[in-house]
C-alpha positions as CSV (number, residue, x, y, z in Angstrom):
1,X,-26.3,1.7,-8.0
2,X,-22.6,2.0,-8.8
3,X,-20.4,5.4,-8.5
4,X,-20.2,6.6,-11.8
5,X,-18.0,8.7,-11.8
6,X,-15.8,6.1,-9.7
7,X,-16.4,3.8,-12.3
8,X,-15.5,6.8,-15.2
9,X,-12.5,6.9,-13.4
10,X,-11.7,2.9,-13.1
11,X,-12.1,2.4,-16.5
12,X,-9.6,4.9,-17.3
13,X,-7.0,4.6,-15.0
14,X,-7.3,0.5,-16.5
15,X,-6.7,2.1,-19.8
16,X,-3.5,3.3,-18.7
17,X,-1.1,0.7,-19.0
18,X,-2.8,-0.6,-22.4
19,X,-1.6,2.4,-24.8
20,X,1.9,1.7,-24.1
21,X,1.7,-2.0,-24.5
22,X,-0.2,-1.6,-27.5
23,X,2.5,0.5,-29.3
24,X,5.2,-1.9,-27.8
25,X,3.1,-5.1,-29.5
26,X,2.8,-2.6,-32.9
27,X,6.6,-2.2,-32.6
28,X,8.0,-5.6,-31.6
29,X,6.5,-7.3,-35.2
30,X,9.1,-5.0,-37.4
31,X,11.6,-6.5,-38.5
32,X,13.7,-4.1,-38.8
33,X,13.6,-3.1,-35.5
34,X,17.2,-1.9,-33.4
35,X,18.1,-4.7,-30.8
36,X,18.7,-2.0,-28.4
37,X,15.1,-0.6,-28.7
38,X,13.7,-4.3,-28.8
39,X,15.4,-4.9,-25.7
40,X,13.4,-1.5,-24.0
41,X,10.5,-2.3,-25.4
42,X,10.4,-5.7,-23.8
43,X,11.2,-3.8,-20.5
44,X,8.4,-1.3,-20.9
45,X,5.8,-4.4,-21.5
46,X,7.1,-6.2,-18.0
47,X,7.2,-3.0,-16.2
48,X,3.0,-2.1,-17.5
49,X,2.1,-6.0,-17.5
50,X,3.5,-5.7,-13.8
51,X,1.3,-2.6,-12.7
52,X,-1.8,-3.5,-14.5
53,X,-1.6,-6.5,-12.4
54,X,-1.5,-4.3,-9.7
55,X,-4.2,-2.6,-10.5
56,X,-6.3,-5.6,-11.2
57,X,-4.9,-7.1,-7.7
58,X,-5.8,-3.7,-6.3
59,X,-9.0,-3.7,-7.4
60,X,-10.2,-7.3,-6.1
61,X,-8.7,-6.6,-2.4
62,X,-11.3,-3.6,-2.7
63,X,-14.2,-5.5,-3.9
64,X,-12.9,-8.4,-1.3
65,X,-13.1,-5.7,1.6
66,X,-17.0,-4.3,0.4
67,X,-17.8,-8.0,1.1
68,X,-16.5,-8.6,4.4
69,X,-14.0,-11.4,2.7
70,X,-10.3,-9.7,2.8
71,X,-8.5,-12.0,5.6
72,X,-7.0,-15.2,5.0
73,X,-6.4,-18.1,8.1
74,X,-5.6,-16.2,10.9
75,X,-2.3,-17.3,13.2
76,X,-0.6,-15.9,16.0
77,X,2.5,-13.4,14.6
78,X,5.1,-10.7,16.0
79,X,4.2,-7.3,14.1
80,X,8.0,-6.8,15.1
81,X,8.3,-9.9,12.6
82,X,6.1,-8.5,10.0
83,X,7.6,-4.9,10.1
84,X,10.7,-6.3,9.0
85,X,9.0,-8.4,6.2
86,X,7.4,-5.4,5.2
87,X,10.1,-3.4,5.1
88,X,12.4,-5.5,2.8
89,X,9.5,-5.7,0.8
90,X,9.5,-1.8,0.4
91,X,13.3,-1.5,-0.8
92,X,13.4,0.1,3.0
93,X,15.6,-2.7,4.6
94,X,17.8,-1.3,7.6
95,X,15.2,1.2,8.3
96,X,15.7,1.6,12.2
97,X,12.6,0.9,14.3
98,X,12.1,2.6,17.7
99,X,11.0,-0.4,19.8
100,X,10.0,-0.6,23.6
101,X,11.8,-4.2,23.3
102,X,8.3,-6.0,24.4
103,X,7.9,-9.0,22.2
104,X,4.3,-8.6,20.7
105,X,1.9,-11.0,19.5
106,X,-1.2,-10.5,17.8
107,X,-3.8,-12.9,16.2
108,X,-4.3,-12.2,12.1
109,X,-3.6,-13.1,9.0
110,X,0.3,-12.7,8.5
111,X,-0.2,-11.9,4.3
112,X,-2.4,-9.2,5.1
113,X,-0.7,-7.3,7.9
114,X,2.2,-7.2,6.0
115,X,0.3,-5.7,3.1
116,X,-1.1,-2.9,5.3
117,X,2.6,-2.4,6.4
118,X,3.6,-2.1,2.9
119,X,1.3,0.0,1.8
120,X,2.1,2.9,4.7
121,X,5.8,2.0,3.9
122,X,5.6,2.8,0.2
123,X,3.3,5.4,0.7
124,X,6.1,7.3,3.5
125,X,8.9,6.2,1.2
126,X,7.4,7.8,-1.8
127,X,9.1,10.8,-0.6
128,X,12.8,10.4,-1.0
129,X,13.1,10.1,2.7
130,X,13.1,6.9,4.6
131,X,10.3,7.1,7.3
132,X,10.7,7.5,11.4
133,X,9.2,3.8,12.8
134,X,8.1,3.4,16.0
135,X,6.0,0.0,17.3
136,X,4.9,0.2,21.1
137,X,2.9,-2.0,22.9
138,X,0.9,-1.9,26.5
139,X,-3.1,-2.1,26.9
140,X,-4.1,-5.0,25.5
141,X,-2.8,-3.1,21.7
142,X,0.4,-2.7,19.9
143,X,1.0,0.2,18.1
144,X,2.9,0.7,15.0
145,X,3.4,4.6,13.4
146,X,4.7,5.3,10.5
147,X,5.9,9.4,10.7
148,X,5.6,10.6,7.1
149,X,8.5,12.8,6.0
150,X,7.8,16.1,4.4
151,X,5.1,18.8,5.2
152,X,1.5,17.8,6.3
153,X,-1.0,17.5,3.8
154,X,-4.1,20.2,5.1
155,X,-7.5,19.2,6.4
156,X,-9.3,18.5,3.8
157,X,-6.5,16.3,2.4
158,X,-6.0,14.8,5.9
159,X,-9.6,13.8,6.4
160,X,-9.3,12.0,2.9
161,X,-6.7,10.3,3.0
162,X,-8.0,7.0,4.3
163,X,-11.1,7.2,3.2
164,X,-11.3,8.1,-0.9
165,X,-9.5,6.8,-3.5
166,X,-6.3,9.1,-4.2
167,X,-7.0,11.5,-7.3
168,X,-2.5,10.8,-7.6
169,X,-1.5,7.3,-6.6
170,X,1.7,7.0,-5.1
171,X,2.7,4.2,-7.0
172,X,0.8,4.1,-10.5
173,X,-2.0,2.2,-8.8
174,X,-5.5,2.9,-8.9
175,X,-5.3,4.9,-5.4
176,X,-7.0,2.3,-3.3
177,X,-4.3,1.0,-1.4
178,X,-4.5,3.1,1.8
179,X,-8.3,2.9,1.8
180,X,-7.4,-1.6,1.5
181,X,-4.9,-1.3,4.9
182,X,-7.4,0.4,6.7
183,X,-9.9,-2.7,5.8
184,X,-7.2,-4.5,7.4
185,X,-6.9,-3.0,10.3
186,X,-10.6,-3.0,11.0
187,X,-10.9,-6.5,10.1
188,X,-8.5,-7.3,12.6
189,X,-10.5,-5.7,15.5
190,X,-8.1,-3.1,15.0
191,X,-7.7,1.0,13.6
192,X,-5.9,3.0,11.0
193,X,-5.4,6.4,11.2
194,X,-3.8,9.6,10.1
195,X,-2.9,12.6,11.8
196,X,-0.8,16.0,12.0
197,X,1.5,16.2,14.5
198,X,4.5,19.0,14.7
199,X,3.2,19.6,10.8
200,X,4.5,16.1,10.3
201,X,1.6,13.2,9.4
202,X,1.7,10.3,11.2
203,X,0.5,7.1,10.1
204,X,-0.8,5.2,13.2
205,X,-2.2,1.3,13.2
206,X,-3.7,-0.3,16.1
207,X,-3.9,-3.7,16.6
208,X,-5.3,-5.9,19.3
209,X,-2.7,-8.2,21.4
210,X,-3.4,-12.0,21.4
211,X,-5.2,-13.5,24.0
């Protein structure tokens, strides 16, 4: 049977957006209503239209990942390649990477590697303080970590990070996100990961190389 209380939850983090955009459809029919505020309240209904299809997006990657279904054609990529995808993605372009200069290759699905990337990205630069990147390779793995700024979050947070839904999304999602990357990593043969080093949490993805 389904969570419940998950489900409790679901239904009302979906109700979220739908107040707002309900007032904003209210407002938007009077006639005698200021340009100016027309003009924010057409902002307001792109801005929740836009995160309720994240949620919804959210949401099907999660149900996706339960059935074993989350990867798209696989191809041979650079995570160097990705990382920088990922990070222009994330409003973190020019972000310096600590490389070991080895040129990398791994076999995966290039859409959803840079999703996991994104979603470690967004979650570090939640902060207000771009993240310390490092991507290594050697032993048949690359390895890409993502050093969080800002002080460690304590066991019991640590051990749930990547494996419950957040109770406080860091994006006005539905807190699933961290929980979809690591489906991506294991569905690539590969591991996701958090841990505390010098009070400082690292974000660490593991990825088999090609071939």
């Amino acid at each position: 049977m389904a969570d419940v209380p998950w489900l409790d939850r679901l239904a009302h983090d979906l109700r979220g957006p739908l107040a707002p955009l309900q007032t904003a459809s209210y407002l938007l029919q009077r006639d005698d209503l200021d340009p100016a505020r027309r003009q924010e309240l057409l902002a307001m209904v792109e801005r929740q239209t836009r995160r309720l299809g994240g949620m919804l997006d959210e949401l099907n990657d999660w149900i996706r990942a339960g059935q074993q279904r989350l990867l798209g054609p696989r191809e041979h990529c650079e995570p160097a390649l990705l990382l920088d995808h990922a990070l222009v993605g994330s409003g973190l372009a020019g972000t310096a990477v600590d490389e070991d200069g080895n040129i990398a290759v791994v076999d995966g699905d290039p859409h959803r590697l840079t999703q996991l990337l994104r979603a470690l990205l967004e979650y570090a630069g939640n902060r207000g303080t771009p993240p310390v990147l490092s991507l290594r390779s050697g032993n048949g793995s690359v390895r890409i970590e993502v050093r969080v700024p800002g002080p460690a979050p304590d066991p019991v947070q640590l051990a749930a990070l990547l494996r419950l839904p957040q109770a406080e999304p860091f994006d006005e999602g539905l807190g699933l996100r961290l929980l979809i990357a690591r489906a991506i990593a294991l569905a690539h043969g590969g591991e996701l990961e958090a841990v505390v080093e010098d009070n400082r949490l690292r974000l660490r993805c593991e990825l088999p190389l090609a071939g």
